[in-house]
Backbone as CSV, one residue per row, in Angstrom:
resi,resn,N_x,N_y,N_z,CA_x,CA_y,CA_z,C_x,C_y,C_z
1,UNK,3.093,8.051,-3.860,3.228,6.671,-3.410,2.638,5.734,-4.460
2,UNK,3.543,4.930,-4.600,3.037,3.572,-5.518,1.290,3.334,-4.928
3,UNK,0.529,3.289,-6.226,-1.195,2.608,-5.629,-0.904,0.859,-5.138
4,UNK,0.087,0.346,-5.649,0.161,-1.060,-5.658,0.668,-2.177,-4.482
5,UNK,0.800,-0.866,-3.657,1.536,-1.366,-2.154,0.475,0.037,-1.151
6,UNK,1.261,-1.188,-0.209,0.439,-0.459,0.905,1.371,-0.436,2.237
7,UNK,1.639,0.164,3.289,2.547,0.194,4.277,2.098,-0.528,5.633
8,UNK,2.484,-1.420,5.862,1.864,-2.164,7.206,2.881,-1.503,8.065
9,UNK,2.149,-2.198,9.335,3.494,-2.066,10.447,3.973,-3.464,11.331
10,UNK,4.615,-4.756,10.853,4.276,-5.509,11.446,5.543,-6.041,12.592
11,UNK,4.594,-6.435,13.926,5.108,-6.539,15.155,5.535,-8.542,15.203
12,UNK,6.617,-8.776,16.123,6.959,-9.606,16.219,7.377,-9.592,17.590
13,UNK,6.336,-10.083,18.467,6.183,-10.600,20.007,6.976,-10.871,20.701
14,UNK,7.694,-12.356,19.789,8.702,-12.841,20.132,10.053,-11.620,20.367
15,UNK,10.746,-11.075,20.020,11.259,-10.095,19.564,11.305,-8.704,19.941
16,UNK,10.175,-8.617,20.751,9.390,-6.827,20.865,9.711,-6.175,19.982
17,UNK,9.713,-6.281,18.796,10.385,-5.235,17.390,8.783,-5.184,16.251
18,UNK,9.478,-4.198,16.289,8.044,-3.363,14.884,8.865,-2.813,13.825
19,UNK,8.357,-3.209,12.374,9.001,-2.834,11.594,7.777,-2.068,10.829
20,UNK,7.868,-1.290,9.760,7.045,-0.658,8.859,7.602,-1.266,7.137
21,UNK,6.457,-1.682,6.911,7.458,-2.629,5.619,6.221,-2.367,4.454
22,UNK,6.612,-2.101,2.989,5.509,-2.010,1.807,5.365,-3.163,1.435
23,UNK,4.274,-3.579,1.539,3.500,-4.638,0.879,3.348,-4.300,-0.672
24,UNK,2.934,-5.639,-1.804,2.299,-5.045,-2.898,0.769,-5.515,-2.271
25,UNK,-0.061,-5.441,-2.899,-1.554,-5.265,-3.294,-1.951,-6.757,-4.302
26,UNK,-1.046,-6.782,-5.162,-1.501,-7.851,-6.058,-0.632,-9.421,-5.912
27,UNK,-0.009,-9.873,-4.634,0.517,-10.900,-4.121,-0.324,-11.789,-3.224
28,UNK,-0.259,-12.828,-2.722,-0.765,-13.802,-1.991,-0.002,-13.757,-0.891
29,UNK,-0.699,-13.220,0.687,-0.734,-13.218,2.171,0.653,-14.463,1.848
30,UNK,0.512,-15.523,1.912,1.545,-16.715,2.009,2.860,-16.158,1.264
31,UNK,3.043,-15.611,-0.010,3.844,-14.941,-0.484,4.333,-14.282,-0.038
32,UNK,3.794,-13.160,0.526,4.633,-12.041,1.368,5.282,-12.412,2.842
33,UNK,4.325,-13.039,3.508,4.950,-13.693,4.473,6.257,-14.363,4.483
34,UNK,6.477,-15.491,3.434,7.379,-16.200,2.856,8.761,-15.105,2.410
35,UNK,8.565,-13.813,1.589,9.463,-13.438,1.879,9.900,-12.374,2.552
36,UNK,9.177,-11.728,3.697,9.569,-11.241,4.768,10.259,-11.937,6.097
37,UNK,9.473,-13.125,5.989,10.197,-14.479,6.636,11.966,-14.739,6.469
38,UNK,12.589,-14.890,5.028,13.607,-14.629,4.880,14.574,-13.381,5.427
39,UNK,13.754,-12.248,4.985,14.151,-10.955,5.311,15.168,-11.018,7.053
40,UNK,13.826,-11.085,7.469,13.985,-11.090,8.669,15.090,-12.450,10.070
41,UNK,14.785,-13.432,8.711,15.869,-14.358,8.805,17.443,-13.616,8.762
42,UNK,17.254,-13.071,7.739,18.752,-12.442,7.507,19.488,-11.196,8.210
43,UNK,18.057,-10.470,8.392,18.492,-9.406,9.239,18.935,-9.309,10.886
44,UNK,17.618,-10.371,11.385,17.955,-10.371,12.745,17.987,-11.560,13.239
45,UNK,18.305,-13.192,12.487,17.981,-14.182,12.679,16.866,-15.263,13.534
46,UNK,15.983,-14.200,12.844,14.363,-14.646,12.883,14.479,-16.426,12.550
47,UNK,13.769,-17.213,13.793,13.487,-18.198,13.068,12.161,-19.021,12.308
48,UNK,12.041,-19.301,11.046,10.475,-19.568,10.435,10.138,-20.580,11.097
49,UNK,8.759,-20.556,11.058,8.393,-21.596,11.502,7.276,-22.421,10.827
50,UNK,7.093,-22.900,10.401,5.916,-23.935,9.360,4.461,-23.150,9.376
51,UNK,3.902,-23.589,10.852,3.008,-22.791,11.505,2.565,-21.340,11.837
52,UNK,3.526,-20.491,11.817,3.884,-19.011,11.893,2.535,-18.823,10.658
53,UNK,1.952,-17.215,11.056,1.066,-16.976,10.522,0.748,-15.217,10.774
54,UNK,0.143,-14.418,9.900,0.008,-12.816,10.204,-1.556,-12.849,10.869
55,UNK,-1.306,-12.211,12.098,-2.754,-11.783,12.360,-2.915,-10.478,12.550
56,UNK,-4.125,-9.989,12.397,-4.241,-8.118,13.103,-3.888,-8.099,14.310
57,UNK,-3.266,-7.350,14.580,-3.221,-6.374,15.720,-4.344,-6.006,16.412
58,UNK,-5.379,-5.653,15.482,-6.326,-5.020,16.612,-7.627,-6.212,16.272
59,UNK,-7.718,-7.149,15.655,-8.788,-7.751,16.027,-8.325,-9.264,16.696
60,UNK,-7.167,-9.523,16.154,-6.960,-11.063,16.279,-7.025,-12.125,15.161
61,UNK,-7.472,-10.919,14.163,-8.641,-12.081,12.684,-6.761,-12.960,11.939
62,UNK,-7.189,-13.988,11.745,-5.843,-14.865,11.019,-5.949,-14.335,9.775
63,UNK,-4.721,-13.925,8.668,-5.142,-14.101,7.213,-4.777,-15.349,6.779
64,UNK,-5.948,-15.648,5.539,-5.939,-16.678,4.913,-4.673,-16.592,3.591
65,UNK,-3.356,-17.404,3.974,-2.384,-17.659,2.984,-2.690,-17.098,1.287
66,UNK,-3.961,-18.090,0.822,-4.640,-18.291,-0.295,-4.973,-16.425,-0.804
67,UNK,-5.018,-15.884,-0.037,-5.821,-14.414,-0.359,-4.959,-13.531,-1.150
68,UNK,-5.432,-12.659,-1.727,-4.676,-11.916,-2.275,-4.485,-10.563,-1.130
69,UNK,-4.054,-9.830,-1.345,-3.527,-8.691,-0.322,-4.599,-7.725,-0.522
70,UNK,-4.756,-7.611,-1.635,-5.904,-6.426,-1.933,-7.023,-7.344,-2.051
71,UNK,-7.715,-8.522,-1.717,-9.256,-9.232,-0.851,-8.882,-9.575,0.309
72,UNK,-7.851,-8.700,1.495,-8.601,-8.444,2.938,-8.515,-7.134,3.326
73,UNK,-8.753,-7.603,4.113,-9.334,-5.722,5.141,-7.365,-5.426,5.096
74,UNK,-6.397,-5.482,4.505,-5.396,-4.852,4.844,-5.285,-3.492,4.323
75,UNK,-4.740,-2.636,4.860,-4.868,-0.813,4.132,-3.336,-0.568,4.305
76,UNK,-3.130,0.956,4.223,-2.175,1.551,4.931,-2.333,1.893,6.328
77,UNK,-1.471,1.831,6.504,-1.424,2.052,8.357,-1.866,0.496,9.125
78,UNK,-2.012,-0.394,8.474,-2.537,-1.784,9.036,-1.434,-2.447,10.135
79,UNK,-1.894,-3.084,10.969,-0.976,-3.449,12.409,-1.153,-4.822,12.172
80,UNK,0.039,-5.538,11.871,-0.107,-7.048,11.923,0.994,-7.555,12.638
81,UNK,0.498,-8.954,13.444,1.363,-9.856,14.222,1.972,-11.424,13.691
82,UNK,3.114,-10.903,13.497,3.388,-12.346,12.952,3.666,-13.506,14.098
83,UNK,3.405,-14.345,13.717,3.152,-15.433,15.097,3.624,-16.390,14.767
């Protein structure tokens, strides 16, 4: 496995759907969001929303846009909610 990604699993509420998707490691939270946002636009006509944001799964904690992927607690196997 690539060191430079990592495998989330992220859930969408709205939706009841879970996907398992590779992250890289060296991108900005807002970045990836931004284009999984599309993704998911295209695939299942997800709609973005300005406000929309990733949180954990198991704590609730928000990520900060600004962050890089590899300065938060994200790993493999990580459970996030896009909102």
């Amino acid at each position: 496995m690539d060191k430079n990604k990592i495998l989330i699993e992220l859930y969408l509420p709205e939706y009841e759907r879970e996907y398992d998707i590779f992250i890289p490691i060296n991108k900005r939270i807002g970045t990836i969001k931004s284009i999984i946002e599309k993704s998911l636009e295209e695939m299942i006509g997800y709609e973005i929303k300005d406000d929309s944001n990733f949180y954990s799964k198991d704590t609730g904690k928000e990520y900060d846009f600004q962050l890089l992927v590899k300065d938060t607690d994200l790993k493999n196997a990580s459970k996030i909610i896009l909102v």
